[in-house]
C-alpha positions as CSV (number, residue, x, y, z in Angstrom):
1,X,-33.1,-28.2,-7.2
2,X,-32.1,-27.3,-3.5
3,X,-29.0,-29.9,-3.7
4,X,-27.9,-27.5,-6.2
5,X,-28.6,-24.5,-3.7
6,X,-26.8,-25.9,-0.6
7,X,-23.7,-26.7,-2.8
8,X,-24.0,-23.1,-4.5
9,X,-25.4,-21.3,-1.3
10,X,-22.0,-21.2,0.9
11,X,-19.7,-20.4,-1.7
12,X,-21.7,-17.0,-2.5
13,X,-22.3,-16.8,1.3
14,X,-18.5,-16.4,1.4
15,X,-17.8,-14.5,-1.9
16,X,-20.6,-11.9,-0.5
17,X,-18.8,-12.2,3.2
18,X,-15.6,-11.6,1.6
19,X,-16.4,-8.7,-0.4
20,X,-18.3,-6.9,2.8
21,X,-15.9,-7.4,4.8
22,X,-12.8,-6.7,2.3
23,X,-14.5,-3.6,1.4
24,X,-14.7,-2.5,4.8
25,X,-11.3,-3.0,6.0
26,X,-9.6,-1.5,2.9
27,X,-12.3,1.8,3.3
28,X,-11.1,2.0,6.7
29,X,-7.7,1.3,5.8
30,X,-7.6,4.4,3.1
31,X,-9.4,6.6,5.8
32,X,-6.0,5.7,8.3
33,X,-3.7,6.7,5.5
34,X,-5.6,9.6,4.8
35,X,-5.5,11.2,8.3
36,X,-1.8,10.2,8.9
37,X,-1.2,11.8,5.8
38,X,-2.6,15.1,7.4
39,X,-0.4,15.0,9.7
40,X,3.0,14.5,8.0
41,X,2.0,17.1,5.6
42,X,4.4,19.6,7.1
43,X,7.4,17.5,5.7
44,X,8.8,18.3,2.4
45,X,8.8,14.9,0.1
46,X,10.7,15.3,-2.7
47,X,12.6,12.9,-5.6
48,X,15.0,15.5,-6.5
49,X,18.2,13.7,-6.1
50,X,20.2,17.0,-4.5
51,X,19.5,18.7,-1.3
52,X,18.4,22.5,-2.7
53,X,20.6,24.6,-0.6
54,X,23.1,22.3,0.8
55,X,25.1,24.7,3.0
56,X,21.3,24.8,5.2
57,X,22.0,20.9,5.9
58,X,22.3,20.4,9.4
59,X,22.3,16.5,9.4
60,X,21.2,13.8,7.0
61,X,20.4,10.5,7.1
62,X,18.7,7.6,5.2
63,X,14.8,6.9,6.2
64,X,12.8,3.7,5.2
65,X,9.5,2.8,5.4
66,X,8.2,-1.1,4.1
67,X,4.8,-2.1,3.9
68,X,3.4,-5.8,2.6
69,X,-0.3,-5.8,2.2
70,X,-2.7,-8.4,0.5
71,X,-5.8,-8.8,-0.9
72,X,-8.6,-10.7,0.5
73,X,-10.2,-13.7,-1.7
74,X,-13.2,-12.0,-3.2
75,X,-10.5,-9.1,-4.8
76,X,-8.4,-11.9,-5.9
77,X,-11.3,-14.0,-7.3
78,X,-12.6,-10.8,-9.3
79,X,-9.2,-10.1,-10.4
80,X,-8.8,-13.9,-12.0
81,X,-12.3,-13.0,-13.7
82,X,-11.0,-10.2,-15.3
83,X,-7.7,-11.5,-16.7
84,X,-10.1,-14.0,-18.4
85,X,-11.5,-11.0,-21.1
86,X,-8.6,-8.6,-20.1
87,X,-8.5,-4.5,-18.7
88,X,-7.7,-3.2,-15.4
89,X,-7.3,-4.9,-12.7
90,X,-8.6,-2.3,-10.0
91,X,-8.1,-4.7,-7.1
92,X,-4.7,-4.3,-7.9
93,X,-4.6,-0.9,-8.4
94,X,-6.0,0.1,-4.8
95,X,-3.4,-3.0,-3.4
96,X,-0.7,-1.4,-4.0
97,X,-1.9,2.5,-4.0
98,X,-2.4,1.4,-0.3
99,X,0.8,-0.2,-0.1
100,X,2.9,2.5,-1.4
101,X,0.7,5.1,0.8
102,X,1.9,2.9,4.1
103,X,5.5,2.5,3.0
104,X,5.6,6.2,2.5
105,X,4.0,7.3,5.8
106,X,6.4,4.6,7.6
107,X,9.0,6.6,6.2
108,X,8.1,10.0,7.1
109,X,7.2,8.3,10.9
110,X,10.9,8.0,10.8
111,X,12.0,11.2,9.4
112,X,9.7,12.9,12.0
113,X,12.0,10.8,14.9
114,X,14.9,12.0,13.1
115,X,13.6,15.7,13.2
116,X,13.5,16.4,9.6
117,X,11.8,18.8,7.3
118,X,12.0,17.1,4.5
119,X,12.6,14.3,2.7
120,X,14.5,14.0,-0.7
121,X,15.8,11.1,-3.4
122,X,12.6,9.3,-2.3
123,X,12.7,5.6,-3.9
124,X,10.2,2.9,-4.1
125,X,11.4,-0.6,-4.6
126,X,8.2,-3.4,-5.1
127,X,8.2,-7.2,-4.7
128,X,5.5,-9.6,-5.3
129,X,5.2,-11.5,-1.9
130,X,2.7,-14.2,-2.9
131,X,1.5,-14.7,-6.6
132,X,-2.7,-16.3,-6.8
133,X,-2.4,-20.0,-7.1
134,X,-5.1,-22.5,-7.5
135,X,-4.8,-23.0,-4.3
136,X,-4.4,-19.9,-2.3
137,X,-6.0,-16.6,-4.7
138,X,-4.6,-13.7,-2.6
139,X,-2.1,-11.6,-4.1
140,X,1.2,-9.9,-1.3
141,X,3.1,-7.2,-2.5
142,X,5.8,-5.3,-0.7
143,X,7.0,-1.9,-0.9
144,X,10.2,-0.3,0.3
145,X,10.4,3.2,0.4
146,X,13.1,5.1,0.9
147,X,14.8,8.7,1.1
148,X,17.4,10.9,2.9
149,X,16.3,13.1,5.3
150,X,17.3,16.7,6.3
151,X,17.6,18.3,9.4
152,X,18.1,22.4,8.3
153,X,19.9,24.8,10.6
């Protein structure tokens, strides 16, 4: 019986050290995006693909913002258990909610330097970085954001 437990007992030491700490750094994470988020919420984002009032264009120039984020070991090992019977995949989800958040906010970091107002034509481009393997679980994913930026008169 306690063979059993010392062969069990650190593999659900390190699922539950996983999770806390996985849960920790992503809640922290969103909390980051959340309050750089305030702070770019003066500039206009937009996927409209043309400029509304074009002769106001001062300047104009492409922005980008990339972001590759993974998933820790417990997300990925839920995430296998749950393709098993099927559904959402929320692990997933908030991966690349985060992602996209970061790639965005990269993106209006730059639009900022470039003294922009606004952002329009906003793109998102996605790549999977690092697929879960037998022998490594975690899940990459990129994304690439991208816009034009306008400087008004």
């Amino acid at each position: 019986m306690w063979g059993f437990w010392f062969q069990v007992g650190p593999v659900l030491f390190l699922l539950a050290l996983g999770y806390g700490v996985g849960r920790l750094r992503e809640r922290r994470h969103f909390q980051a995006l959340d309050r750089r988020e305030r702070e770019y919420a003066n500039i206009v984002v937009t996927n409209l693909k043309n400029v509304v009032d074009p002769a106001s264009v001062k300047q104009a120039s492409l922005v980008m913002g990339e972001a590759v984020i993974a998933t820790d070991y417990f997300k990925s090992f839920v995430a296998k258990l749950r393709n098993i019977v099927g559904g959402e995949i929320k692990a997933y989800e908030t991966l690349m909610a985060r992602a996209r958040r970061e790639a965005t906010l990269r993106m209006l970091e730059q639009a900022r330097r470039f003294g922009a107002s606004e952002v329009c034509n906003v793109r998102y481009e996605t790549s999977n970085i690092r697929s879960a393997t037998r022998r490594s679980p975690a899940v990459s994913v990129e994304v690439f954001a991208f816009g034009t930026a306008v400087v008004r008169r």
